[in-house]
C-alpha positions as CSV (number, residue, x, y, z in Angstrom):
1,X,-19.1,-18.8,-62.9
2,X,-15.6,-17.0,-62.5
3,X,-12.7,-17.9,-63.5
4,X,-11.3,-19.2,-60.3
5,X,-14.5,-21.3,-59.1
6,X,-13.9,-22.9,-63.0
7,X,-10.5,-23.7,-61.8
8,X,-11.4,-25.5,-58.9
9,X,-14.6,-27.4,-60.6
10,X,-12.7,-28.6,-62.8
11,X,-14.6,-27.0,-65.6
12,X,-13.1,-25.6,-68.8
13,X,-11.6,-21.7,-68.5
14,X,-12.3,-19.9,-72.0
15,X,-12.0,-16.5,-71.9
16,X,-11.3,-15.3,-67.8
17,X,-7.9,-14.9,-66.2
18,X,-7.8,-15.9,-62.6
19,X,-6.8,-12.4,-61.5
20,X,-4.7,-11.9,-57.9
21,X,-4.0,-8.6,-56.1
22,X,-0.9,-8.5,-53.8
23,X,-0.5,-5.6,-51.0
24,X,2.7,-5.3,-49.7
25,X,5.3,-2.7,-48.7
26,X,8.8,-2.2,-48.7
27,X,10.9,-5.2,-47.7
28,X,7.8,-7.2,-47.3
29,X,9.0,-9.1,-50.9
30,X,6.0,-8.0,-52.4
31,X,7.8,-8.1,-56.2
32,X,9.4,-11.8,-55.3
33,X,5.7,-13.4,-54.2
34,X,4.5,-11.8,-57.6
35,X,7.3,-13.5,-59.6
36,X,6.8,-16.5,-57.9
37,X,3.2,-16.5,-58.6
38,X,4.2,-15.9,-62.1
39,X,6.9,-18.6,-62.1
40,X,4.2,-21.6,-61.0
41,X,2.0,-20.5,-63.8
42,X,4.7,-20.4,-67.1
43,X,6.3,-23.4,-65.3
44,X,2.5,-25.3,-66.1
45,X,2.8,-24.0,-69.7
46,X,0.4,-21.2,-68.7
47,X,0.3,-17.4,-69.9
48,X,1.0,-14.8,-66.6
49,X,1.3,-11.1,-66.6
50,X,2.8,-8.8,-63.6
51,X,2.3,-5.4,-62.9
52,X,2.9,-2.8,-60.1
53,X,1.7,0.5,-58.8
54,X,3.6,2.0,-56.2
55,X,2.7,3.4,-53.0
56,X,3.8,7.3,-52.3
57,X,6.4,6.3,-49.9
58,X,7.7,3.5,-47.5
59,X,4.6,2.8,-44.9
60,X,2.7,5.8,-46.0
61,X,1.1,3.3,-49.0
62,X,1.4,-0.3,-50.0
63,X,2.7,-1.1,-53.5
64,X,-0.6,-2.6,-55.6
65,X,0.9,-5.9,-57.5
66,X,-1.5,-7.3,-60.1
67,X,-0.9,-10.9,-61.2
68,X,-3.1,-12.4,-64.0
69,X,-3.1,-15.8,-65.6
70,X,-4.8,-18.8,-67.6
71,X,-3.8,-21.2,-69.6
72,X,-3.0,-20.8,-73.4
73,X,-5.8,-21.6,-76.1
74,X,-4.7,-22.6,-79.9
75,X,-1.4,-21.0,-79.2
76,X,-3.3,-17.8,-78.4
77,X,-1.4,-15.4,-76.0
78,X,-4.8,-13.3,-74.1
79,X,-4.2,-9.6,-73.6
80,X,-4.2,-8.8,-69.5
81,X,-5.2,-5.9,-68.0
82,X,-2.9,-3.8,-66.2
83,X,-4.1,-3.2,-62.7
84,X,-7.2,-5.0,-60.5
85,X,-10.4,-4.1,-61.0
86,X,-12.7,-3.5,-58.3
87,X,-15.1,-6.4,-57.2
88,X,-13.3,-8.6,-59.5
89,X,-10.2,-9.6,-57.9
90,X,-10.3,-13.7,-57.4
91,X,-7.7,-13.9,-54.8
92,X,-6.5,-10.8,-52.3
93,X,-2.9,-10.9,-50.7
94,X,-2.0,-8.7,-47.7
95,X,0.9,-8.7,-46.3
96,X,-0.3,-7.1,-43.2
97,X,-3.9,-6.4,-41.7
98,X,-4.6,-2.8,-41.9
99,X,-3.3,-3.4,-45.5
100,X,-6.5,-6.1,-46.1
101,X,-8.9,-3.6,-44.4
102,X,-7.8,-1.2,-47.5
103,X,-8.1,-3.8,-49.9
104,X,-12.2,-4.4,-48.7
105,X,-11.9,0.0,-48.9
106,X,-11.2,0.1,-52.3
107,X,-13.6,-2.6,-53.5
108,X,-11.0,-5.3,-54.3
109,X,-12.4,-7.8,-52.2
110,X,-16.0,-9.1,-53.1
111,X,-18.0,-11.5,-51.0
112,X,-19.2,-13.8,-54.6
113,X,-15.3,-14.3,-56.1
114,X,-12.7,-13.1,-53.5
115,X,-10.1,-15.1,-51.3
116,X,-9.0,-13.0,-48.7
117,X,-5.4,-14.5,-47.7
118,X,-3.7,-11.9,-44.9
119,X,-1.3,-11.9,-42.1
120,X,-3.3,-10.6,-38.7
121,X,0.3,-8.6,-37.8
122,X,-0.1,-4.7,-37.7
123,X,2.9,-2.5,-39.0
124,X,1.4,1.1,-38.0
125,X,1.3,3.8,-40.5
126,X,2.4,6.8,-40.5
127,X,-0.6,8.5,-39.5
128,X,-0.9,5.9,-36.7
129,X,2.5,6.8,-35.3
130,X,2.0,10.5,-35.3
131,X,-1.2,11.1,-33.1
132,X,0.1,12.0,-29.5
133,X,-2.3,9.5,-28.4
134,X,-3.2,6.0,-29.4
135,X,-3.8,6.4,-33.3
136,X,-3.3,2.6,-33.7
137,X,-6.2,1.3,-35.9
138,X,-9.2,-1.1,-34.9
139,X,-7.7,-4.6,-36.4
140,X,-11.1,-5.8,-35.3
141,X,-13.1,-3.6,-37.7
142,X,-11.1,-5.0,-40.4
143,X,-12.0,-8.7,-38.8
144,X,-15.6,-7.7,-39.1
145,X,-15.4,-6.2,-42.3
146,X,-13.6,-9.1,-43.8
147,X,-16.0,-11.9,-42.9
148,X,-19.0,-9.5,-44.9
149,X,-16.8,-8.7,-47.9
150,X,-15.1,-12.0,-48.7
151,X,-16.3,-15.2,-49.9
152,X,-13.5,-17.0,-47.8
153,X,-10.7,-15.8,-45.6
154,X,-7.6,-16.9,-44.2
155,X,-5.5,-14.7,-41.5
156,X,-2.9,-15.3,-39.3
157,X,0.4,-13.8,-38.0
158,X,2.4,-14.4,-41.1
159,X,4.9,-12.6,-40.3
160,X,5.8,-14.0,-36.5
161,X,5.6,-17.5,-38.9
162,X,8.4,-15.6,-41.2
163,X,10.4,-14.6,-38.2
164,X,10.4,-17.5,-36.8
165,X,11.8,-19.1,-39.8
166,X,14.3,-16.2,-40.6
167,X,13.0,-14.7,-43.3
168,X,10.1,-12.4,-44.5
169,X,6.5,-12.3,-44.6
170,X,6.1,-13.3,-48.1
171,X,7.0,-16.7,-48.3
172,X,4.7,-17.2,-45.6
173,X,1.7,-16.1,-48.0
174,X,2.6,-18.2,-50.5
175,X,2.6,-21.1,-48.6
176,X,-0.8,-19.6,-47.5
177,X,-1.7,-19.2,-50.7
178,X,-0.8,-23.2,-51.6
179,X,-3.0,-24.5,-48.4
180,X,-6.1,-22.2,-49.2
181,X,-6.1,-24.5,-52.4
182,X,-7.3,-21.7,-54.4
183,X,-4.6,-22.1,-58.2
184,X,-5.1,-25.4,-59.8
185,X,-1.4,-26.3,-59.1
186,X,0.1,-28.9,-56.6
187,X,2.5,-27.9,-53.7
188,X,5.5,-29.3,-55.4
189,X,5.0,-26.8,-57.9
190,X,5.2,-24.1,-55.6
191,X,8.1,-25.2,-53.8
192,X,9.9,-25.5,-56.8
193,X,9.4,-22.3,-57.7
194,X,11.0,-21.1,-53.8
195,X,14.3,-23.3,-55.2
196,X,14.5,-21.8,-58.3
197,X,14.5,-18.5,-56.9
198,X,17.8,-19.4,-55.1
199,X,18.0,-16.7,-52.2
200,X,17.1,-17.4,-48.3
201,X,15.7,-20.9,-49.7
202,X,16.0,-23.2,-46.4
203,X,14.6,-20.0,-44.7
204,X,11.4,-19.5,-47.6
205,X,10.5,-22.7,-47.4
206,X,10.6,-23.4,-43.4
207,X,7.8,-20.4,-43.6
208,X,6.3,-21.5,-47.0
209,X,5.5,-25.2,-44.9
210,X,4.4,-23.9,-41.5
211,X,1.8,-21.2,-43.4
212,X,1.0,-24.0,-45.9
213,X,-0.5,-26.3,-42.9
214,X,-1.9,-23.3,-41.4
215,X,-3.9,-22.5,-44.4
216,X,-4.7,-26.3,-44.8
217,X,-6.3,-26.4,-41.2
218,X,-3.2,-29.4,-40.0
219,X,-1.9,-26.8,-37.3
220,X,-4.1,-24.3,-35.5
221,X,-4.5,-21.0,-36.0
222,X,-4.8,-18.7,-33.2
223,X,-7.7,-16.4,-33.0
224,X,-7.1,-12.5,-33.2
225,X,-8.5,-11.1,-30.1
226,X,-9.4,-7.1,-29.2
227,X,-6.2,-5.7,-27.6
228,X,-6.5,-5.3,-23.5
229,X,-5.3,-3.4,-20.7
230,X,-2.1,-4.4,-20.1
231,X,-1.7,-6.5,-16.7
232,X,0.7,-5.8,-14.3
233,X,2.6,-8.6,-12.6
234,X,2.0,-9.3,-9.0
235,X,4.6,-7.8,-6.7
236,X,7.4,-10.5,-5.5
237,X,7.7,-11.1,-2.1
238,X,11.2,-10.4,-2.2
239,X,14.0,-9.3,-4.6
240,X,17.3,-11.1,-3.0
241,X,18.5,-7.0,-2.3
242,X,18.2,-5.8,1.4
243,X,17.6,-2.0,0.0
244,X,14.4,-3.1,-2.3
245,X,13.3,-5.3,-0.4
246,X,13.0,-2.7,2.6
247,X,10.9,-1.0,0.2
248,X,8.6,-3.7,-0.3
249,X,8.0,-4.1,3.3
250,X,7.1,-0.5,3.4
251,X,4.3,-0.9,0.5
252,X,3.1,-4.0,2.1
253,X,2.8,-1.7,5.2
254,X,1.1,1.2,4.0
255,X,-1.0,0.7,1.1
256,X,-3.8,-2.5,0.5
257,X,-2.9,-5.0,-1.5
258,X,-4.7,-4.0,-4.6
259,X,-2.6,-1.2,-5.3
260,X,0.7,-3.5,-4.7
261,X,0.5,-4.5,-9.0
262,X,0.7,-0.1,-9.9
263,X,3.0,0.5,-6.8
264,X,5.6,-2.0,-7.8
265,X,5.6,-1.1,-11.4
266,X,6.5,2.9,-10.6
267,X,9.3,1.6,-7.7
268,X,10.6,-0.6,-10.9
269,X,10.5,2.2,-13.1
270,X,12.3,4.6,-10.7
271,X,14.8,2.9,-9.6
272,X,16.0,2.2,-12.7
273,X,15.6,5.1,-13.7
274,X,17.8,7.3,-10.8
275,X,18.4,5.0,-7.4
276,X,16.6,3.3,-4.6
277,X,16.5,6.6,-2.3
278,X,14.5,8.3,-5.5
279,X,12.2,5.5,-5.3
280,X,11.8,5.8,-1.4
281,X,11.0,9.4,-2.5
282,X,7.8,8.3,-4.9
283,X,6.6,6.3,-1.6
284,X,6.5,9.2,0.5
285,X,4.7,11.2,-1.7
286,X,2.5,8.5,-2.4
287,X,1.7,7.9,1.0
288,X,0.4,11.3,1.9
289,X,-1.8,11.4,-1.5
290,X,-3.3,8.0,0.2
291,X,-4.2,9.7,3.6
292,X,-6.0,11.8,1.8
293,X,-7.7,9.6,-0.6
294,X,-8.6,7.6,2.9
295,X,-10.0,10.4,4.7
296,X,-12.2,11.3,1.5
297,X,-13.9,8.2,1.2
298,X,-11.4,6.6,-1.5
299,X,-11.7,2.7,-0.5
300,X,-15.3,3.1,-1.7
301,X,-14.1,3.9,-5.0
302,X,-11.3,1.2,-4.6
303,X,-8.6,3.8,-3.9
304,X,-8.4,4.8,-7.3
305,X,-7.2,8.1,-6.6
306,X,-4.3,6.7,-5.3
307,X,-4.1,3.8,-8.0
308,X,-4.3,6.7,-10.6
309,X,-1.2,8.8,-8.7
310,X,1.0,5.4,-8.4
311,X,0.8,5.4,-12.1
312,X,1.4,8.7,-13.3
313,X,3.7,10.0,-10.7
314,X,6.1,7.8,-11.2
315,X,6.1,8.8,-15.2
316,X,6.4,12.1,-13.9
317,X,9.4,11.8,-11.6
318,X,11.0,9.6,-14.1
319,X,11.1,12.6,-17.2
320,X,13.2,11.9,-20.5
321,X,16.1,13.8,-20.1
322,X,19.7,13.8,-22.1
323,X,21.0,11.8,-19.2
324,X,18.0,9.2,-19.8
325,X,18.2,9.2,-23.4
326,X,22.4,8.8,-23.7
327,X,21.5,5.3,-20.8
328,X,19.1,4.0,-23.2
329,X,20.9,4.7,-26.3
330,X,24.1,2.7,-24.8
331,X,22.8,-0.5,-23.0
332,X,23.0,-3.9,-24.3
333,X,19.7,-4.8,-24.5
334,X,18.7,-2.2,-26.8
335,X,21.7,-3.1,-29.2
336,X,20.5,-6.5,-29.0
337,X,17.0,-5.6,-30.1
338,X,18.1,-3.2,-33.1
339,X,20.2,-6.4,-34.0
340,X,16.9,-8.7,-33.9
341,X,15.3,-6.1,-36.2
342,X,17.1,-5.9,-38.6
343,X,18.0,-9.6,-38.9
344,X,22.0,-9.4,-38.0
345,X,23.7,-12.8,-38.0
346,X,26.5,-13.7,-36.1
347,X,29.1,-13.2,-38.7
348,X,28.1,-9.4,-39.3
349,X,28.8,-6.4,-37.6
350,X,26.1,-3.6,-36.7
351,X,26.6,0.3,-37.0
352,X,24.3,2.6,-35.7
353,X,23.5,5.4,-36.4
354,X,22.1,8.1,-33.7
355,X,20.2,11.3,-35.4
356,X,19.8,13.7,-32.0
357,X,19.4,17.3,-31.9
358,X,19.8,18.8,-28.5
359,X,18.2,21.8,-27.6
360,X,19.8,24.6,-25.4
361,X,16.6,23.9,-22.9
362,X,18.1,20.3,-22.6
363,X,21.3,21.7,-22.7
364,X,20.9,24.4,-19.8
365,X,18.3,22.0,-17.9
366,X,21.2,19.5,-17.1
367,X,23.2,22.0,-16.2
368,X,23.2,22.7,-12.0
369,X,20.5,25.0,-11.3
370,X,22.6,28.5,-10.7
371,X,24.7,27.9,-13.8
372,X,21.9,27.1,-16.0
373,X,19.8,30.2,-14.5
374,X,22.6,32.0,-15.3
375,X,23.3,31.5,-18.9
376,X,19.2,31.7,-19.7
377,X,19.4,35.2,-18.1
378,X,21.6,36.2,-20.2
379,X,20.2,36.9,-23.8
380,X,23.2,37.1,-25.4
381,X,25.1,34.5,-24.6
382,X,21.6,31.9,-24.8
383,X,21.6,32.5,-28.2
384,X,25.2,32.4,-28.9
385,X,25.4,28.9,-27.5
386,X,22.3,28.5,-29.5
387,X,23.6,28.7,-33.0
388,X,26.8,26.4,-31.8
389,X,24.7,23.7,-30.4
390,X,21.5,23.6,-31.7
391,X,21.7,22.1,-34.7
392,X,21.3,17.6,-36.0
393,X,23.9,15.5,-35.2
394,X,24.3,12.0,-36.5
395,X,26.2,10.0,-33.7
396,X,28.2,6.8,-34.9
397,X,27.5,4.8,-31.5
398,X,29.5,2.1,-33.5
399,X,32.5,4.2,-32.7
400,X,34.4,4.7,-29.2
401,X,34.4,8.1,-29.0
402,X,30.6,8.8,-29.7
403,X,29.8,5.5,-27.7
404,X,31.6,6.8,-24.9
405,X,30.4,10.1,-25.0
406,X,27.6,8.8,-24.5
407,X,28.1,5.8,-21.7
408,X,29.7,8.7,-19.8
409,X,27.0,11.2,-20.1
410,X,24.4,8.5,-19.4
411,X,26.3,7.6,-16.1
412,X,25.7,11.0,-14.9
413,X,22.2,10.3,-12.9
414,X,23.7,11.2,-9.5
415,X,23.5,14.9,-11.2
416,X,20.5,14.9,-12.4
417,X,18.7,16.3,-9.0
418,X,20.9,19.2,-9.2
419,X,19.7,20.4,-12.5
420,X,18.0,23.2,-13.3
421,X,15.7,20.6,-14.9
422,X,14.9,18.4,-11.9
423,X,14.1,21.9,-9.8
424,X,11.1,22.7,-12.5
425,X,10.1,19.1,-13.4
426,X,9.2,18.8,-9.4
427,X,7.8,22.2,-8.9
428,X,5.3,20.6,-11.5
429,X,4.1,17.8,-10.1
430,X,3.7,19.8,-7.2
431,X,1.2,22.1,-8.6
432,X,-0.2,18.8,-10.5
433,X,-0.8,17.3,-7.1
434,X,-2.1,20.1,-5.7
435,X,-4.4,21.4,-8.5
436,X,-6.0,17.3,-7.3
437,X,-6.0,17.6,-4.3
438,X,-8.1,20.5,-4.2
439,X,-11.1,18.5,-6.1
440,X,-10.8,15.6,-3.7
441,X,-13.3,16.2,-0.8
442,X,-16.0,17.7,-3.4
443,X,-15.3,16.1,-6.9
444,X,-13.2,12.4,-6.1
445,X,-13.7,11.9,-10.3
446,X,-12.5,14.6,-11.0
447,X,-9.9,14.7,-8.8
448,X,-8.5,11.6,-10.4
449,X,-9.2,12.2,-13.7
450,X,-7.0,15.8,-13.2
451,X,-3.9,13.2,-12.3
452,X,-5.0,11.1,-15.3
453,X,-4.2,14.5,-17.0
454,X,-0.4,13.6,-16.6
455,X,-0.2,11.1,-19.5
456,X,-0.5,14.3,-21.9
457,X,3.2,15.0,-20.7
458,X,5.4,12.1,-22.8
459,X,8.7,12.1,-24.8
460,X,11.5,14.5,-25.3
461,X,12.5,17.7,-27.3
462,X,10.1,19.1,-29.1
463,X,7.4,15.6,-28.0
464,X,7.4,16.8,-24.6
465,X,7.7,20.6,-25.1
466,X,4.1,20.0,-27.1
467,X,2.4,18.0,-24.5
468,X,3.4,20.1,-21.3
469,X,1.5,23.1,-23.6
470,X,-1.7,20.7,-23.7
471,X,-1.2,19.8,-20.2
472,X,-0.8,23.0,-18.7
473,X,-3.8,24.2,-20.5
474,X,-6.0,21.3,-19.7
475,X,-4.8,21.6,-15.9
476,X,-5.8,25.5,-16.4
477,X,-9.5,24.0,-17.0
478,X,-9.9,22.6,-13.6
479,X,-10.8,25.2,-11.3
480,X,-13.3,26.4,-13.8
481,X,-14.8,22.8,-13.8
482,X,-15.0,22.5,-10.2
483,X,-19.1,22.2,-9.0
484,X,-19.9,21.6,-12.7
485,X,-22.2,18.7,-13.1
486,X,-20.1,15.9,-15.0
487,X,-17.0,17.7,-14.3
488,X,-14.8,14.6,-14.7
489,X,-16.2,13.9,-17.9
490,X,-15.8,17.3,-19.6
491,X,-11.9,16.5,-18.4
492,X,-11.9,13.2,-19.7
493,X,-13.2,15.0,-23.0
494,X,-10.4,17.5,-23.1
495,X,-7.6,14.7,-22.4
496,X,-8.7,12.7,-25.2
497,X,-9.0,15.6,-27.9
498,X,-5.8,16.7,-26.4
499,X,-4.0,13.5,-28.0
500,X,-6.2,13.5,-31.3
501,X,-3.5,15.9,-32.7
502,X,0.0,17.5,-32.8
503,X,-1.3,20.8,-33.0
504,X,-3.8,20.8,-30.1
505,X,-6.8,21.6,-33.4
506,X,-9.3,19.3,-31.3
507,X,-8.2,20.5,-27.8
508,X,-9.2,24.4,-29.2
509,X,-12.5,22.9,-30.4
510,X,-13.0,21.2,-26.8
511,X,-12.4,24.1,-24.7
512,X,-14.3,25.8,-26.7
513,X,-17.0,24.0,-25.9
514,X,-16.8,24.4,-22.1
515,X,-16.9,28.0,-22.8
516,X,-20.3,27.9,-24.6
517,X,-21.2,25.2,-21.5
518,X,-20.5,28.0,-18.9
519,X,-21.4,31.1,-20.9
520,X,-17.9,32.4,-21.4
């Protein structure tokens, strides 16, 4: 029998620590749940050890804390060991999900001894974050996984229950780890650990109860389900504004109804993005890629030719460029989320900090067309204004100049169709549209999935400058698809490698392929 089962029997402990494994990262509190853990067992006159291993960075690897403890024999202090060993690890901690599936990876968590006590939440790593696509790991594998490996387990969103209570995901695993009933002690000893500790205790212990009766089973716990396609909202019969609501009329009168959800969301999108004549814009174009879709069978494939162009169209028309970024980086509501982020109260002030590096194509693309032309013609002077203006800038938007700046340049909208960047971003979707339309009276799949194509093109600088390359060359790949049987589904194979990497590694590999499919 291991040492925790012994504990909980009842039975004598004689020569086994009850040994506990904490994953956390930075500014999860990862050290204070240790030395709490640590404080409940020396407070009941029992021995406890800590230890840590660091990860390599912040949220490119957990820090490892190791907690062992039993209680004294004949005035004997036992000799702990250093870091967990695998498959015999009583109790696992993770303070986030990914974090428990990494736990079961490197053997900590063992279906005859372990407690497996994590919070459901995802905080994406690194290597999530940098594939173009969605890199975002399967939290249901770890779900799976979980229920084979450990003898018990208890997960919920820890840290929305830290939040919540205004402070951070730790307290709410102890208080986990107090319901699950798993160390020998009684709630008033953890608690009084939380006191002693004397930071953020009315917040620790708001968490510490709510994850406490959680654990217990006295309040329910919400099931993780398998993320969905987001749903769009239904499209309002009116706005209260005689300009949008003109162009509600006008979808209601040329496209069916199920396309209202997608049509609405790319108006919304637009016209916040430039004005309500850009958005009018999007309709007409939409409208003649719906003629077309009618007149090649598309409403027995439920229009989604069209569907697919509502969506990506309106990403295309509405680009990230400097005038887009300087209007995010200045409204209100995105000071007000930096400010829930990082937990500001009211009697604190909040300086950000802006890192941007503008490049001269961003620079000469929001310039008017002839000036901008006219400055990339010229070698010399390009790369002149180069070495002035390409180079990181850390922007106070705390302060009024930079702020302004800013506010100023992100006013500038009613410019931004006189750019030289506007003239090339719509010569684009042009030959976008068109490289579709050609499929659509012989190849309606593939026809749509070429506008599907479009969500290669995403972000700014050097983001975007990387997907247009993928796009472009993936675009390139049509014609020779055309009459191919499966033709959509080679596509479909090309977008997704396209987005598997930075570097476009798996996109080589794919069109390799095609060319070994077609003898190339």
């Amino acid at each position: 029998m291991n040492a925790l089962a012994d504990h909980l029997t009842g039975a004598p402990v004689l020569d086994k620590p009850i040994s506990i494994a904490i994953l956390a990262m930075g500014g999860q509190g990862g050290g204070v749940l240790s030395d709490w853990i640590v404080s409940i067992a020396e407070s009941q006159g029992w021995a406890a050890q800590s230890t840590s291993v660091p990860g390599v960075a912040q949220r490119t690897g957990a820090t490892i804390y190791y907690v062992e403890m039993m209680p004294l024999h004949g005035g004997k202090r036992p000799v702990f060991s250093l870091m967990p060993t695998p498959g015999d690890v009583d109790i696992v901690l993770a303070a986030e999900f990914m974090e428990a599936g990494r736990a079961i990876l490197r053997g900590l968590v063992n279906p005859e001894q372990t407690v497996l006590i994590t919070s459901n939440h995802r905080s994406y790593a690194v290597v999530e974050k940098q594939v173009p696509g969605n890199g975002a790991g399967d939290s249901m594998t770890v779900v799976k996984a979980a229920g084979i490996a450990a003898k018990k387990t208890i997960s919920f969103d820890m840290q929305d229950v830290a939040e919540r209570a205004g402070t951070v995901v730790s307290a709410a695993l102890f208080g986990a780890l107090c319901g699950a009933e798993v160390l020998p002690f009684g709630r008033e000893v953890f608690e009084t650990a939380v006191r002693e500790g004397g930071k953020g205790v009315d917040a620790s212990l708001r968490a510490f109860a709510q994850a406490h009766d959680m654990a217990k089973g006295d309040q329910p716990v919400p099931a993780l389900k398998k993320d969905t396609e987001k749903s769009l909202p239904l499209m309002p019969e009116t706005v209260g504004h005689r300009r949008l609501d003109a162009l509600l009329q006008r979808v209601r009168a040329e496209f069916p109804a199920p396309l209202h959800p997608m049509i609405y969301a790319g108006m919304k999108r637009l016209v916040d993005y430039q004005d309500v004549p850009y958005a009018d814009e999007y309709l007409d174009r939409l409208a003649a890629l719906h003629t077309r879709d009618v007149a090649c069978g598309g409403e027995a494939q439920g229009y989604a030719f069209t569907e697919m162009a509502a969506k990506y169209l309106a990403v295309g028309m509405a680009y990230d460029d400097v005038i887009r970024v300087a209007d995010l980086k200045t409204r209100a509501s995105r000071f007000r989320r930096v400010q829930d982020e990082v937990g500001v109260s009211e009697e604190q002030i909040l300086y950000t900090t802006e890192y941007m590096h503008p490049r001269m194509e961003e620079i000469t693309g929001f310039l008017p067309a002839r000036l901008g032309r006219a400055i990339e013609t010229r070698p010399g002077l390009y790369k002149a204004l180069d070495r002035v203006l390409n180079r990181g800038r850390r922007v106070r938007t705390g302060t009024v100049f930079w702020f302004g700046t800013l506010y100023v340049l992100g006013g500038m909208r009613r410019m931004r169709r006189l750019g030289l960047r506007h003239g090339r971003e719509m010569a684009h979707i042009e030959a976008w549209l068109k490289t579709a339309l050609d499929q659509l009276s012989d190849d309606y799949a593939l026809a749509t999935e070429t506008l599907r194509s479009r969500r290669l093109v995403k972000g700014y600088s050097d983001t975007h400058s990387r997907g247009l390359s993928k796009f472009d060359r993936v675009l390139a790949q049509v014609p020779r698809l055309s009459g191919l049987p499966g033709a959509a589904g080679w596509l479909a194979l090309m977008n997704k490698a396209a987005l598997m990497d930075e570097e476009g590694s798996a996109l080589d590999g794919a069109i390799k392929s095609l060319d070994a499919e077609l003898g190339a």
